[in-house]
C-alpha positions as CSV (number, residue, x, y, z in Angstrom):
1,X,0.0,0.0,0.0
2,X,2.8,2.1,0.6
3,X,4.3,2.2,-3.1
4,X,0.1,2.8,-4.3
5,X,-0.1,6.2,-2.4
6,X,3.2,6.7,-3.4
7,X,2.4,6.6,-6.8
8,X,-1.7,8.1,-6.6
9,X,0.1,11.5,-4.8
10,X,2.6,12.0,-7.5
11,X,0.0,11.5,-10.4
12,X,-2.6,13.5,-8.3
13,X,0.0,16.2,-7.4
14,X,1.2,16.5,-11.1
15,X,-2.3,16.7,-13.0
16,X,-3.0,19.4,-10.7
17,X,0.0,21.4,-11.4
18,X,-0.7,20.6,-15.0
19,X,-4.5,21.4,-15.0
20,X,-4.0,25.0,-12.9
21,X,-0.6,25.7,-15.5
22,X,-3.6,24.8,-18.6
23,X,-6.3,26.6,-16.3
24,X,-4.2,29.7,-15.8
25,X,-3.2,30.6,-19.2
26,X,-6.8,29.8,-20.6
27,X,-8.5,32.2,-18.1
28,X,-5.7,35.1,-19.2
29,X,-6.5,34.2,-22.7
30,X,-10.3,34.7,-22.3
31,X,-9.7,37.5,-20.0
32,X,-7.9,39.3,-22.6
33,X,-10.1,38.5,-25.6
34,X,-13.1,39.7,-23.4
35,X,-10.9,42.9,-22.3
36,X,-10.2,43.7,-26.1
37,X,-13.8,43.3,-27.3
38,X,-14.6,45.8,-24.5
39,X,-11.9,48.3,-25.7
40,X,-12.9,48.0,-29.5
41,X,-16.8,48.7,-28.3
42,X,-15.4,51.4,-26.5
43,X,-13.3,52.7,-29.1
44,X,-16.4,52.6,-31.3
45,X,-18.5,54.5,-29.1
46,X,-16.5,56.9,-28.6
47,X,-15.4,57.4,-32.6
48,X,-19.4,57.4,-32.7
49,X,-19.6,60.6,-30.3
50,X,-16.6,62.1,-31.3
51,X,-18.6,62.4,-34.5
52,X,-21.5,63.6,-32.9
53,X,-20.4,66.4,-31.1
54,X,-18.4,67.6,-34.2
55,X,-22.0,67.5,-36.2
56,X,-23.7,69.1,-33.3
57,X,-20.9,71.8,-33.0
58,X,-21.5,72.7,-36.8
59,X,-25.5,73.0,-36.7
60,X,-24.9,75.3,-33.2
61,X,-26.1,72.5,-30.7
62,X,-24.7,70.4,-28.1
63,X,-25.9,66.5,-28.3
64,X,-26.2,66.2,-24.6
65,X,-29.3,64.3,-24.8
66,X,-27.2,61.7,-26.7
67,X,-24.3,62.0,-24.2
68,X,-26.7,61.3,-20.9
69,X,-28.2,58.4,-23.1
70,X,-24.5,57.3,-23.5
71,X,-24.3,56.8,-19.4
72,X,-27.7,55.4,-19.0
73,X,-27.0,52.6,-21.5
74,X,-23.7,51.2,-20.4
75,X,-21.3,51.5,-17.7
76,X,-19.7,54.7,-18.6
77,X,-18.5,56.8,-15.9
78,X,-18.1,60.3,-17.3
79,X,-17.6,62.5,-20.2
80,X,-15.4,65.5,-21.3
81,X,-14.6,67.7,-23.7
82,X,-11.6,69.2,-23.2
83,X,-10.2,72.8,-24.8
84,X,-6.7,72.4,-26.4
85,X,-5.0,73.7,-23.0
86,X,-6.0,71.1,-21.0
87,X,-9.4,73.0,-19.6
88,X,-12.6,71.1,-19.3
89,X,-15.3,72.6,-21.8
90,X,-17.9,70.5,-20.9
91,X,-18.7,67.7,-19.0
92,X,-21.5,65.2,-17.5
93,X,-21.3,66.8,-13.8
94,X,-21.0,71.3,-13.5
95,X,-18.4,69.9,-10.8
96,X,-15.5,69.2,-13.5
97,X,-16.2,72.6,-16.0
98,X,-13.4,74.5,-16.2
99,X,-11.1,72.4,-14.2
100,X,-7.7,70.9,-15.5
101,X,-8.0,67.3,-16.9
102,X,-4.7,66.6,-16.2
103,X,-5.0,67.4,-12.4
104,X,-7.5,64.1,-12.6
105,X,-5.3,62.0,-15.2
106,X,-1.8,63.1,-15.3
107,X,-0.2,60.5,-16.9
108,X,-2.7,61.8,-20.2
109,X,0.3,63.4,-21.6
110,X,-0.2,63.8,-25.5
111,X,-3.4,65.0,-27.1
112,X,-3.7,62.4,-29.5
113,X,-6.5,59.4,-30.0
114,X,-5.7,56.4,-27.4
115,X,-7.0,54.5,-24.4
116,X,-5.8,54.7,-21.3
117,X,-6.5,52.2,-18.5
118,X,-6.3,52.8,-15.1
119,X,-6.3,49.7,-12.6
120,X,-5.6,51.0,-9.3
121,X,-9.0,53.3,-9.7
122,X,-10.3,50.4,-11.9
123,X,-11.2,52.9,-14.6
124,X,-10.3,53.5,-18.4
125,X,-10.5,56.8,-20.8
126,X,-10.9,56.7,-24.8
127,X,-9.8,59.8,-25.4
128,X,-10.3,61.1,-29.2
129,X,-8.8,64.3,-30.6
130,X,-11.2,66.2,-32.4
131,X,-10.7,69.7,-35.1
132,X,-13.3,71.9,-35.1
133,X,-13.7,75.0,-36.6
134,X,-9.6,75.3,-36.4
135,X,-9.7,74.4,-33.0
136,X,-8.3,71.5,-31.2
137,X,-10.7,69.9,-29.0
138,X,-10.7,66.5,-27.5
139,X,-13.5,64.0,-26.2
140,X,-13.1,62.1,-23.1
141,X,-14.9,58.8,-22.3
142,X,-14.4,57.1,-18.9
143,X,-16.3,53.8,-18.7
144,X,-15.2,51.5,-15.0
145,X,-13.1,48.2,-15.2
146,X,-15.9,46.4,-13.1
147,X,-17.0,44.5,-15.4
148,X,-13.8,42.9,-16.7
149,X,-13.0,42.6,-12.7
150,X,-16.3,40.9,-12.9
151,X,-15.7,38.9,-15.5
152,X,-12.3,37.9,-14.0
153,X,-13.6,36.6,-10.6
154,X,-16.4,34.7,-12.5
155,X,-14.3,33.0,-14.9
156,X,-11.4,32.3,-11.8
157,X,-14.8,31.2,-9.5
158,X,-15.9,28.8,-12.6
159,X,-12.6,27.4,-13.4
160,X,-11.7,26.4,-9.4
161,X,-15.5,24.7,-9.6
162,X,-14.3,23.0,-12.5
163,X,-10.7,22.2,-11.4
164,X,-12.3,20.6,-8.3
165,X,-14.6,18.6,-10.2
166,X,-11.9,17.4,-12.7
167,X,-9.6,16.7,-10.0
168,X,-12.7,14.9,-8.2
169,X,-13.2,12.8,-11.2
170,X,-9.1,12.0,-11.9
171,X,-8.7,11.5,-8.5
172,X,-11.1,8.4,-8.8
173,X,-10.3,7.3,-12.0
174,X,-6.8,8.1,-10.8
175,X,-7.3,5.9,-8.2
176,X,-8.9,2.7,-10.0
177,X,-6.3,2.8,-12.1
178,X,-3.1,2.7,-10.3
179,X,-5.0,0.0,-7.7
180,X,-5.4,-2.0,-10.5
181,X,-1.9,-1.3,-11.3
182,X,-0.4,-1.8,-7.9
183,X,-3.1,-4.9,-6.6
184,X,-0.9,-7.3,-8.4
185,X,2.1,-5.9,-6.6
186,X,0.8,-6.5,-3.3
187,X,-0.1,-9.9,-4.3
188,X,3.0,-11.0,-5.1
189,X,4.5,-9.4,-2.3
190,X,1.9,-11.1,0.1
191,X,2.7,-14.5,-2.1
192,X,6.1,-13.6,-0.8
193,X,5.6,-13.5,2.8
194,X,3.8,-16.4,2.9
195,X,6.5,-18.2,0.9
196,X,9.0,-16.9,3.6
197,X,7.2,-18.7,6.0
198,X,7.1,-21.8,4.8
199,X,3.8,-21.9,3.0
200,X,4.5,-23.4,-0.8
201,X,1.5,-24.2,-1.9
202,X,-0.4,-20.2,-2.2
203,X,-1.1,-19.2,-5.4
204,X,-0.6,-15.4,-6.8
205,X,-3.8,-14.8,-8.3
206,X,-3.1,-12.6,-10.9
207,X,-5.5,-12.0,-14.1
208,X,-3.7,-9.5,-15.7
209,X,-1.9,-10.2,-19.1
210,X,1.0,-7.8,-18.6
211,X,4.4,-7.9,-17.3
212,X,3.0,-7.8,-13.9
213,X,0.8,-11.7,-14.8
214,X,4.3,-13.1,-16.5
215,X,5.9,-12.4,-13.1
216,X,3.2,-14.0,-10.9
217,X,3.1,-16.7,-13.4
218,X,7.1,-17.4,-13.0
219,X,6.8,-16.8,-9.1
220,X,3.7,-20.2,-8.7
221,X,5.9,-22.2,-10.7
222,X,9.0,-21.3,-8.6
223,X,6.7,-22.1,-5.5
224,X,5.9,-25.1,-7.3
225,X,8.8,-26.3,-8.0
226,X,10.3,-25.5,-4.4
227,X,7.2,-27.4,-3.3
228,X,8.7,-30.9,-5.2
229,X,11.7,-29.7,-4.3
230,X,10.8,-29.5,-0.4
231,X,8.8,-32.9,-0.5
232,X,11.5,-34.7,-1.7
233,X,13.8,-33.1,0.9
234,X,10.9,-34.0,3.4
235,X,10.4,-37.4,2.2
236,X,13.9,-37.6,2.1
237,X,14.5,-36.5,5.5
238,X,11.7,-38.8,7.2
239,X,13.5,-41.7,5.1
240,X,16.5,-41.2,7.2
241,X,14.9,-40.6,10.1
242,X,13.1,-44.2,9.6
243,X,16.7,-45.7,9.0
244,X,17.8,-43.9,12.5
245,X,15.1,-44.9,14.0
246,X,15.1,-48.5,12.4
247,X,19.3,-48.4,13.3
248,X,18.5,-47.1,17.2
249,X,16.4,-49.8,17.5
250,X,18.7,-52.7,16.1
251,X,21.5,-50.9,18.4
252,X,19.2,-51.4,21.6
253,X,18.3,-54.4,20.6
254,X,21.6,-55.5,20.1
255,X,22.6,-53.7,23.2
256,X,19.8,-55.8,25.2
257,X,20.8,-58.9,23.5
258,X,24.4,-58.4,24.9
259,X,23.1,-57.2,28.1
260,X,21.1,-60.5,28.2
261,X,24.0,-62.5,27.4
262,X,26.0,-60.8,30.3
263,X,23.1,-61.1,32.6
264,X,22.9,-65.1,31.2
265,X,26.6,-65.3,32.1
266,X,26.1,-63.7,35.3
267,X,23.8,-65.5,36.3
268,X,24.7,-69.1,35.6
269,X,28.2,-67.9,37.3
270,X,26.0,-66.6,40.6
271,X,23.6,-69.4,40.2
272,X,26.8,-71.8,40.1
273,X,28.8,-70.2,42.9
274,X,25.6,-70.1,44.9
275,X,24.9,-73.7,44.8
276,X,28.5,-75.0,44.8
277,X,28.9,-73.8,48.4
278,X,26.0,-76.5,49.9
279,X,26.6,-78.7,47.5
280,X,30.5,-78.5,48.3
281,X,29.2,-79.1,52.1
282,X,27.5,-81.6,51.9
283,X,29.8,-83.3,49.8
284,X,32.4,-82.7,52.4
285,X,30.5,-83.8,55.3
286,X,29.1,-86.6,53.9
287,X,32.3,-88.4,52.4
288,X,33.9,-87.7,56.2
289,X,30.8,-89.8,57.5
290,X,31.9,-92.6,55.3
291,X,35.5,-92.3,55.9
292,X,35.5,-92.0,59.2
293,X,34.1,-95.2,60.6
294,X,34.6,-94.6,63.9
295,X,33.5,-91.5,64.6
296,X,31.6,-90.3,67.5
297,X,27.7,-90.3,67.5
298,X,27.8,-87.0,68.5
299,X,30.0,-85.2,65.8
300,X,28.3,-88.0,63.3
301,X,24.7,-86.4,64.7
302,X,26.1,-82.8,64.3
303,X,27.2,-83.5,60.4
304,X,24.5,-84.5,59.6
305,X,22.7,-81.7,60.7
306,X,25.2,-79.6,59.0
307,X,23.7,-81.7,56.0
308,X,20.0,-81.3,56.1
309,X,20.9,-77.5,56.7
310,X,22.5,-77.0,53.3
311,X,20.2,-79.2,51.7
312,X,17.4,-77.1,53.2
313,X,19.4,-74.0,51.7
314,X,20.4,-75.3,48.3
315,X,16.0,-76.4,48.1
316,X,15.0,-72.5,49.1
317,X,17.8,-71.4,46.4
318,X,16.0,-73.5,43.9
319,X,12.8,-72.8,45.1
320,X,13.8,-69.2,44.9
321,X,15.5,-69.4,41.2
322,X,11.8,-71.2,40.0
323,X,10.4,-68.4,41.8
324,X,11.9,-65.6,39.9
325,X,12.2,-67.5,36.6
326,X,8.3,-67.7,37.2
327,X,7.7,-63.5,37.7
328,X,10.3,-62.6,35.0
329,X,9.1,-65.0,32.2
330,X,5.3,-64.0,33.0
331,X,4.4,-67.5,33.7
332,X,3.4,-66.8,37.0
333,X,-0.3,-66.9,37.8
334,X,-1.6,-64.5,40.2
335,X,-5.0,-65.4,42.5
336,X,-5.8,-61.5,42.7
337,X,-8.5,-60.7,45.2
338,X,-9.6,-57.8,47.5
339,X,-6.9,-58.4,50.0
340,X,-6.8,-56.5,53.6
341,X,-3.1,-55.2,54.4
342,X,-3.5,-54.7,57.8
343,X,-5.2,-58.3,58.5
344,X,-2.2,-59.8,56.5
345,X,0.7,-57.8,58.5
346,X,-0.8,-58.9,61.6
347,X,-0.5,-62.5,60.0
348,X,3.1,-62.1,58.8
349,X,3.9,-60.3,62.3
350,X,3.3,-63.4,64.2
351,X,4.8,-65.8,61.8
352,X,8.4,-63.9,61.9
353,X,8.1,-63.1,65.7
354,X,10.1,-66.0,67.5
355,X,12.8,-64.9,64.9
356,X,12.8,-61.5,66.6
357,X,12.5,-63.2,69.9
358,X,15.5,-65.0,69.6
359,X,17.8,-61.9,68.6
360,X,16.1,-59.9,71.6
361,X,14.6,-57.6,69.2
362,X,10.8,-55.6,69.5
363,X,8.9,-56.4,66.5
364,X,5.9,-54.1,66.6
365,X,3.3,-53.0,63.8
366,X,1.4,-49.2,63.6
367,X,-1.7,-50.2,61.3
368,X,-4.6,-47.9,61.0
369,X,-8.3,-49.2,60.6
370,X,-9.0,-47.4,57.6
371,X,-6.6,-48.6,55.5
372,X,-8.2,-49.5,52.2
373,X,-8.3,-53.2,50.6
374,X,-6.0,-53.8,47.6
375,X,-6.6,-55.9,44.5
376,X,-4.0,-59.1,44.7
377,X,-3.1,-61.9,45.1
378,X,-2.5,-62.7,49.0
379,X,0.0,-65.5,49.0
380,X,2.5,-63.5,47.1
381,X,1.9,-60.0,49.2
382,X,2.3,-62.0,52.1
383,X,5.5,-63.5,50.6
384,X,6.9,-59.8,50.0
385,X,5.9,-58.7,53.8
386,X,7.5,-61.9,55.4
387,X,11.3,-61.4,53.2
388,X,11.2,-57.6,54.1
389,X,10.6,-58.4,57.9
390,X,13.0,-61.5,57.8
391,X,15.8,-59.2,56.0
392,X,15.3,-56.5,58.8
393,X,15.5,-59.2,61.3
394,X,18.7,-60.7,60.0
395,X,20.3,-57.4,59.9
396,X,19.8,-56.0,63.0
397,X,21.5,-56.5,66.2
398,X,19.4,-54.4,68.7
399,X,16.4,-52.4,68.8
400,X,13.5,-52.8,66.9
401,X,11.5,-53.8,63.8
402,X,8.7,-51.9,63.0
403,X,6.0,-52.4,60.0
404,X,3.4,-49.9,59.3
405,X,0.9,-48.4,56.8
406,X,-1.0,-46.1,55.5
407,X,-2.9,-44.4,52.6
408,X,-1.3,-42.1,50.5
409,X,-2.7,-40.1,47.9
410,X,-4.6,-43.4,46.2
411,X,-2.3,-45.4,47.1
412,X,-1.2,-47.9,49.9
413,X,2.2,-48.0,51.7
414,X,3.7,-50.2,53.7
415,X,7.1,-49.6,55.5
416,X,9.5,-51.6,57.5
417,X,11.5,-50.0,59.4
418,X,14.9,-51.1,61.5
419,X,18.0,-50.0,63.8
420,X,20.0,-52.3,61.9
421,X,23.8,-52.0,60.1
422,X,22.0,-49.8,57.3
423,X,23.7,-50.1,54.0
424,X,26.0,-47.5,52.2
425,X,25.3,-44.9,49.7
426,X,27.1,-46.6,46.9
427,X,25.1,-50.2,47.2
428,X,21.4,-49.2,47.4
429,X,21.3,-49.3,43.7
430,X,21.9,-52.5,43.1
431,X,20.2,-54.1,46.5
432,X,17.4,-55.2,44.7
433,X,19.0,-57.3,42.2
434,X,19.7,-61.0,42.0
435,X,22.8,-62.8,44.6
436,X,23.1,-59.2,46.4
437,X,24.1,-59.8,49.8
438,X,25.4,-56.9,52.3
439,X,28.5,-58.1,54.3
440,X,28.8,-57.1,57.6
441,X,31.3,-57.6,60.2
442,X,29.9,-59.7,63.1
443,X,26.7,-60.4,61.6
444,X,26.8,-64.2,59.6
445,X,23.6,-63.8,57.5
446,X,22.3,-66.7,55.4
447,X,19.8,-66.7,52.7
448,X,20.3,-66.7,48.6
449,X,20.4,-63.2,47.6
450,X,17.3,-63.6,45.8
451,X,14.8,-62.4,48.4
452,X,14.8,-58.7,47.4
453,X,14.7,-59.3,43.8
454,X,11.8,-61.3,44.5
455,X,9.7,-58.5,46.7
456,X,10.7,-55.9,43.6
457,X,9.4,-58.4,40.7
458,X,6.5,-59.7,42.7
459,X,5.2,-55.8,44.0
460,X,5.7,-54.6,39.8
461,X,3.8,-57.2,38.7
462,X,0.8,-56.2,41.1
463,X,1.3,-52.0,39.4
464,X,3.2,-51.3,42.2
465,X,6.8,-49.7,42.8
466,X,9.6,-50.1,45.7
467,X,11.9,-47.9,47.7
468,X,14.3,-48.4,49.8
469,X,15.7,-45.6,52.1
470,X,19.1,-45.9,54.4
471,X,21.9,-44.3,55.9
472,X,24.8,-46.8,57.3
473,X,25.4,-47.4,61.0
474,X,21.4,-45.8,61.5
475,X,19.2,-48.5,59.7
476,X,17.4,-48.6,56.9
477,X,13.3,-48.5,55.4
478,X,11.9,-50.9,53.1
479,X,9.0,-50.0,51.7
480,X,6.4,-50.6,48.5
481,X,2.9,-48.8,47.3
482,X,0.1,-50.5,45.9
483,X,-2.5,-48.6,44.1
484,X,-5.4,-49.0,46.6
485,X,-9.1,-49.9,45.4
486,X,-11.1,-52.9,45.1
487,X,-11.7,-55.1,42.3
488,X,-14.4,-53.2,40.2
489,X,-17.6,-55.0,39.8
């Protein structure tokens, strides 16, 4: 829009210098033809009178009866005739008789026929020279400018109305045409903008046949182009993002694959060392039994307790292995019901009690009423409660165990607590997986390293999540939430 008023002011601005410049020297023109006409009727009035007075002079009369008719007809102002020095004869008003003409008209120098104009006192004077009787005489006309003044300020009044109206009229067809000139323009620089951000399928619409329509033509076929050109880079582009994506995914699985093989390795290696040691045991004891013929009932009695104990161990490792292999591989089947925590703690609480009571420890339990039922399968929540208590049992000296629960924003969660060794900083992330055991001086703690694995894999598979909290030397908090809710009917 800016480059349209641009142009509209200049073409306004110079067709009305033009017009006025055209306007101007017509008026002068027709101000000066309608000036001369005046002057040559003047002229020929006054040749007409000049000859009348001379006729009148001859036959002994005055023709003032055609003089007074003179001023009644037209706009005549005054006449003289004047003696050859200069005195006034005769005239229209008693007033001007045998005064000087010159003392009214100086600059009427010479005493021959002319016309004289006078603008400042908007008056001119024919004057004609006449020779009577062999005396020089001359007769003064004065008739007023007015009317070519009036004349003047109609003709300036009717060309300013016409000037406005022309320059009303150009101004719109003015208009009309250079925004049909300049529409296109914007339209392609619109086209442009849009281009710039992106958008390559607008279309100049352009109807015009001109330069302007060749370059609107030129500028849809480079969008077009840059169009194919962009979809190919696009297509292009989400091609390769496929084959990253497609490579990513062959990288993690390989990555998984290897992690699985490590794991595999790992664990046949744990598994292994983890069965070798009753197995190596019993082995011992047992050949030492057979050996050893004579050896006392007693110490025979106490190896072979020695021997049920690891078998008992290497069965819970197995156990424990089938266990896991069970959760991990999704064969396990779970009996979900609508399971009451604080009726199961208070179950587990007395089945891990005597194990409390033998280390001298307090085992106590802080169970609201309202806790809300959960949706699962009992056996296995009570399997996760008994290993969490038993591992805070094992692995703590003095004090106490407690368990508790509560509801937490739609959620249950249940926390045991110790006073126990606690575990360092650096081995809580990897306490819950598979053969992790915390060594502690003074403590001899048996079990398979499996147990925690177990709670973690058995609470996940119920929607749940565990968390473990500890500080060494000031004990430690096992805990897990459940999202609370019964089984909808």
């Amino acid at each position: 829009m800016k480059l349209f008023w641009k142009i509209f002011t200049a073409v306004i601005i110079s067709f009305v210098i033009a017009f006025s410049i055209i306007s101007y020297i017509l008026t002068i023109r027709d101000l000066r033809v309608e000036e001369r006409h005046m002057l040559e009727e003047n002229n020929f009035v006054s040749d007409l009178m000049a000859g009348e007075i001379k006729r009148g002079y001859l036959e002994l009369r005055w023709p003032f009866e055609s003089l007074g008719n003179l001023l009644d007809r037209r706009d005549f102002s005054f006449w003289w005739i004047v003696r050859s020095d200069g005195k006034i004869y005769l005239a229209d008003k008693a007033s001007f008789i045998g005064t000087y003409a010159s003392d009214y008209f100086p600059f009427i120098k010479d005493k021959k026929s002319n016309i004289y104009l006078d603008r400042r006192k908007n008056i001119g004077i024919t004057v004609r020279s006449l020779k009577i009787a062999k005396q020089e005489w001359l007769f003064m006309l004065g008739f007023s400018l007015k009317e070519i003044a009036s004349i003047k300020q109609k003709v300036l009044a009717s060309t300013i109305i016409i000037s406005l109206i022309v320059i009303l009229i150009s101004g719109c067809v003015v208009y009309l045409i250079i925004k049909r000139f300049t529409a296109p323009i914007g339209e392609i620089i619109k086209g442009m903008g849009i281009m710039g951000r992106g958008g390559l399928t607008y279309k100049i619409k352009v109807a015009s046949k001109d330069e302007l329509g060749d370059i609107a033509e030129a500028f849809n076929k480079m969008t077009d182009d840059l169009g194919k050109t962009t979809t190919s880079i696009a297509n292009l582009n989400k091609e390769i993002a496929e084959r990253k994506r497609l490579e990513n995914e062959l990288k993690e699985y390989v990555k998984k694959v290897e992690e699985a093989n490590q794991n595999k390795t790992q664990f046949v290696s744990d598994v292994s060392h983890e069965l070798r040691t009753p197995m190596s045991s019993i082995k011992g004891f047992t050949s030492t039994i057979r050996s050893d013929k004579d050896m006392e009932p007693a110490t025979r009695e106490e190896f072979l307790r020695i021997v049920e104990e690891e078998t008992d161990r290497l069965s819970r490792i197995i156990d424990d292995l089938l266990d896991l292999s069970r959760i991990e591989s999704g064969r396990i089947k779970l009996k979900k019901e609508n399971v009451r925590l604080t009726d199961l703690i208070k179950k587990n609480v007395e089945m891990i009690k005597e194990q409390a009571m033998e280390k001298h420890l307090e085992l106590k339990a802080e169970l609201p009423e309202e806790i809300p039922c959960v949706f699962a399968d009992q056996d296995k929540m009570s399997q996760v409660i008994i290993n969490l208590l038993s591992n805070a049992v094992k692995y703590t000296k003095e004090g106490e165990v407690l368990i508790s629960a509560r509801k937490d924003d739609g959620q249950v969660q249940v926390e045991v607590k110790d006073t126990g060794i606690g575990i360092a900083k650096e081995d809580l992330s990897k306490i819950f997986e598979k053969f992790q055991r915390i060594e502690t001086p003074g403590i001899e703690v048996k079990g398979t390293g499996l147990g925690l694995s177990i709670v973690k894999a058995l609470v996940e598979i119920h929607g749940g999540e565990v968390y473990v909290k500890s500080e060494l030397g000031k004990g430690s908090r096992f805990g897990f939430r459940l999202p609370a809710g019964k089984e909808s009917q």
